[in-house]
N, C-alpha and C positions, 0 to 999 in steps of 0.2 A: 359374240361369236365371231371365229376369224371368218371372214369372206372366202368361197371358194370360187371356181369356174362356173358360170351361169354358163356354157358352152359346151363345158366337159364336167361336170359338178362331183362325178362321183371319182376323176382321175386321182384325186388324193385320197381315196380311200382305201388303203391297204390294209395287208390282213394284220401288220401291227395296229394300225388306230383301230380298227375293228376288236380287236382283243382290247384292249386299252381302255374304251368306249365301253363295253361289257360291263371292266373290273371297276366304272365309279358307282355301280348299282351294288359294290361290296360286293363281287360275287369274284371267284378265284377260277379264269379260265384256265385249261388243260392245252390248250393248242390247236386242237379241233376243232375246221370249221367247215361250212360247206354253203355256198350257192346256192340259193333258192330261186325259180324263176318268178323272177320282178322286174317290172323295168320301172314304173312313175315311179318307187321306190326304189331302197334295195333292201333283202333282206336274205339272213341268214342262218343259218342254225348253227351252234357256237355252242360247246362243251361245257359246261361247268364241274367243279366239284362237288358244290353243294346243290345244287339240284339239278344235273344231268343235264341235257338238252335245252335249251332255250332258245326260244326267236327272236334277233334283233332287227330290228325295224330302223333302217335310216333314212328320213324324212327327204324328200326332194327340198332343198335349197328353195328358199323362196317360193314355195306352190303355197303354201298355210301358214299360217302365223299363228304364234306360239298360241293366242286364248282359241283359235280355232281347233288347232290337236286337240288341245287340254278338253273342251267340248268332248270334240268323239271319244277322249277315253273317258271321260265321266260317263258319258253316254252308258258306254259298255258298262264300266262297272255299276249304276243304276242298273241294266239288265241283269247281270251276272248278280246283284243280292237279291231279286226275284227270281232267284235259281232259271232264267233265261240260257241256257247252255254257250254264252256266247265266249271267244276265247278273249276278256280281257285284258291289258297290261296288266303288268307288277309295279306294285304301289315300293317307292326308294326308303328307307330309311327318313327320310324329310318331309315323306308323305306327299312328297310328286310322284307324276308316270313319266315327265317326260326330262329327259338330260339331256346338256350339250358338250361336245367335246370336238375338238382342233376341226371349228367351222361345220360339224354336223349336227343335227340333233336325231336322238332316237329316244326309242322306248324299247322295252324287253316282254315278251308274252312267253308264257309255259306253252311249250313243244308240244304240239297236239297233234299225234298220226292219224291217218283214217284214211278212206277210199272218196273218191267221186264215186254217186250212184248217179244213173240215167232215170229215178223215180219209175222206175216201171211195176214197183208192189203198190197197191193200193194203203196196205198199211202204213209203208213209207210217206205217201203223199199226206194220210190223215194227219199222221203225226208229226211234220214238217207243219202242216196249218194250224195245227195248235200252239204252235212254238211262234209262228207268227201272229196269228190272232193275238197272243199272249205281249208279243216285241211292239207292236200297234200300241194295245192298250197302256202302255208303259211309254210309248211316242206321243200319245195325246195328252198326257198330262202336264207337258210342262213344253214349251218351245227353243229353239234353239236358238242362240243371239248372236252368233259368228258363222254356222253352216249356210251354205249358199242353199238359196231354195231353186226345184226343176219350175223355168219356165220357157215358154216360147222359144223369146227373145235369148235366153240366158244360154241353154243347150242347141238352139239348132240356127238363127239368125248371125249369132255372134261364131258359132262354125262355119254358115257357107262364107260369111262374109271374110273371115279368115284366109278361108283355102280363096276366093275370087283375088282378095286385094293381094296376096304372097305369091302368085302365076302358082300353083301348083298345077294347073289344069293345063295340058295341050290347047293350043290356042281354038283349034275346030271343037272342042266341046267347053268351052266357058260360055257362050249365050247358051246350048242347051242345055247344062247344069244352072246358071242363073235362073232361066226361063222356068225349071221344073223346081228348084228351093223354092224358088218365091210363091209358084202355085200353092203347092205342099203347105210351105209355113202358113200360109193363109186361110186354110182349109182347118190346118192344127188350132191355129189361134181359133176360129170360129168354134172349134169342137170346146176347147178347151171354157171358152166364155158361156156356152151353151150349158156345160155341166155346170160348171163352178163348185170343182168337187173340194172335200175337207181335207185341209191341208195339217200333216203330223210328222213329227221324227221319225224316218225310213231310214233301215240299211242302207237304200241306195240301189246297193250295187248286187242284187241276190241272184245271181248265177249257180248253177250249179258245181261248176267252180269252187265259191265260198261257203258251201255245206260238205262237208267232211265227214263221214259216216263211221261209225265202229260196230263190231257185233257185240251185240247183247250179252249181260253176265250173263252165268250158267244157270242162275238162280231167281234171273226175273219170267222163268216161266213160258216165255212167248220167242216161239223156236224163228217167229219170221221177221217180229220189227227189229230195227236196226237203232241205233242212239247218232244223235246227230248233235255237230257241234257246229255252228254258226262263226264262220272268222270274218274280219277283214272289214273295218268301219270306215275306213280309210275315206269312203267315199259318201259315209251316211250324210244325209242332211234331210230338208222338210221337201214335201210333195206326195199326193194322194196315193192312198193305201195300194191302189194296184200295180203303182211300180214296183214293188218287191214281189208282183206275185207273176206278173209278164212273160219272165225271160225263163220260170218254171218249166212253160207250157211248148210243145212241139207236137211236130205230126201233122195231120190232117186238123180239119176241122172237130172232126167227130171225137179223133182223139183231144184233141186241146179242150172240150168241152167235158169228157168225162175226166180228166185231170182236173182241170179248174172244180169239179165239183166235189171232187175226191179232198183237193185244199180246203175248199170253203166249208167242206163238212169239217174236220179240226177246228177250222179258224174262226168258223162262226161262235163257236164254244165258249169263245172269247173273247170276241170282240164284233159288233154289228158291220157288214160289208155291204156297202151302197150299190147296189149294181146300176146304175146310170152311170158308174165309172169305167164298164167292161169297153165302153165307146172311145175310152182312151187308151185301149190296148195297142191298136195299128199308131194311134199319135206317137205314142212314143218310143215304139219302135223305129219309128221313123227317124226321132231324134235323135237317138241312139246312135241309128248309122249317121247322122251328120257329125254329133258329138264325137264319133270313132276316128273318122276323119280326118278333123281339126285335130284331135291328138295327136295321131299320127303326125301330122305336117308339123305341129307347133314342138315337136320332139324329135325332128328330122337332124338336128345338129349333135344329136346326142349321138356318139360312136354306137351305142348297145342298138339304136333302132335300124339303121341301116341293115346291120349286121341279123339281127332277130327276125325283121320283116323285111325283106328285098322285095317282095312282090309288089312292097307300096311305091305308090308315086309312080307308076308305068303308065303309059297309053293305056293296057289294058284294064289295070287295076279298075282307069275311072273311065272307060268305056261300061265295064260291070257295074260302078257304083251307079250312074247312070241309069241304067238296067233293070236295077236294084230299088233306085227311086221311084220307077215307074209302074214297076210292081208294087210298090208300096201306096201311088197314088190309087192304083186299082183297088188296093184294097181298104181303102178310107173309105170307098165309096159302096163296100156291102154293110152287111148287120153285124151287129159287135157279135160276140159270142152269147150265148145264152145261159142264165142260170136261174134258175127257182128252188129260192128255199124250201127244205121240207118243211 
């Protein structure tokens, strides 16, 4: 693969190589293409003749390495032949998913439209747990041998340490940002040793965001659920079951807890869910916001993040993140959420 800009990575990617890049997957683009919002990636939606629409996906330069991709698309496709609704790559003619072309590599998935829902039907939320009860059970069976697994150390030490040793912080709050990581992480780690919860192949990354919704044919009957299509592996790897179920949940208390129960009825259906794991609901949101962070900064030279987020890297930004942490220590410090199987 020719070497690109580790600095500017995507500056040679024009919309000739992008066409170009398409046409070794044998497919005969049309011209049309379009910008999708991505930044760790890029990716696009690219015309074909033979089958209409398609998503290219062009890998970040040096973020994975080739058996790590090739994992997450097997991944998917293991989901997707247990009729798992997830959006797959397209397997090449040589029985790859993944090509490379003048210093990028990508892969190609069938274009799949749909809405974000806010999970506000009950139906929605059942049928979403089912679909992961279902993703779980199909994650514990076999391990992953190149995805990175969530740990402490991995997502949230190795970020504050990031943002402290790079100055990203106004010099008046790097002791109370040190001061408040190290509490925090130490609090995590203890949570986390305390559970010692079962570790399986996760999405990752299951935001509402990467469920994409369609209405229902005319002919299944049920005027209210909706079909849901699971994208975006990019970020799957191993760590316990309630990280894909975390970022589901908003609201109060009262509401997060009739959500999570509304998931758990689906998803118990199919898979068993440890509730001594609900105690790492706050942990790792917490890492989250460090892990976002460290993105952020460690992506700072790329023209697209300036440009996308400006609000990062100000006084204020990390006077709030601050803010943000400390609410988040508060709330390590009450009861996980509740749940009782029927």
């Amino acid at each position: 693969i020719r070497r690109v800009s580790a600095t500017h990575p995507y500056a040679a990617l024009t919309p000739e190589v992008i066409l170009d890049a398409v046409e070794t997957f044998g497919l005969r683009c049309t011209g049309a293409l379009h910008a999708l919002n991505s930044y760790e990636n890029r990716v696009y939606r690219v015309e074909t003749e033979e089958q209409g629409p398609v998503a290219a996906k062009f890998y970040r330069p040096e973020r994975w390495s080739d058996a790590t991709i090739r994992e997450e698309h097997r991944f998917a496709l293991e989901l997707l032949e247990q009729e798992i609704p997830v959006v797959a790559p397209l397997v090449r003619a040589d029985g790859d998913t993944l090509a490379a072309h003048a210093g990028f590599r990508l892969a190609l998935f069938p274009w799949q439209p749909g809405r974000v829902s806010e999970l506000n039907l009950r139906a929605e939320r059942e049928i979403l747990g089912r679909y992961l009860g279902r993703l779980h059970r199909v994650g514990r069976s076999q391990r992953f041998q190149h995805r990175l697994t969530i740990t402490v150390d991995g997502y949230g030490r190795e970020a504050a340490d990031y943002i402290l040793k790079n100055r990203f912080l106004p010099d008046y709050l790097e002791i109370p940002y040190r001061t408040l990581t190290d509490q925090l992480l130490e609090l995590i780690g203890a949570r986390f040793d305390a559970i010692a919860p079962q570790h399986l192949r996760l999405h990752g990354d299951c935001h509402l965001g990467n469920l994409l919704w369609t209405e229902p044919r005319k002919d299944d009957g049920n005027d209210q659920a909706r079909n849901v299509h699971i994208v975006d592996l990019d970020d799957c790897r191993t760590g316990p079951a309630v990280q894909d179920l975390w970022m589901l949940l908003s609201g109060s208390r009262t509401d997060m807890e009739q959500q999570l129960g509304d998931i758990l009825t689906g998803y118990t259906q199919f898979m068993d869910f440890d509730a001594s794991e609900l105690a790492l609901l706050e942990p790792l949101r917490t890492l989250r916001l460090l892990h976002y962070s460290a993105w952020l900064a460690r992506r700072w030279d790329d023209p697209a993040f300036p440009m996308n987020f400006p609000w990062f890297n100000t006084p204020r930004y990390w006077e709030e993140q601050i803010l943000h942490l400390r609410e988040q220590l508060a709330l390590l410090e009450e009861p996980p959420l509740s749940w009782r199987p029927d």
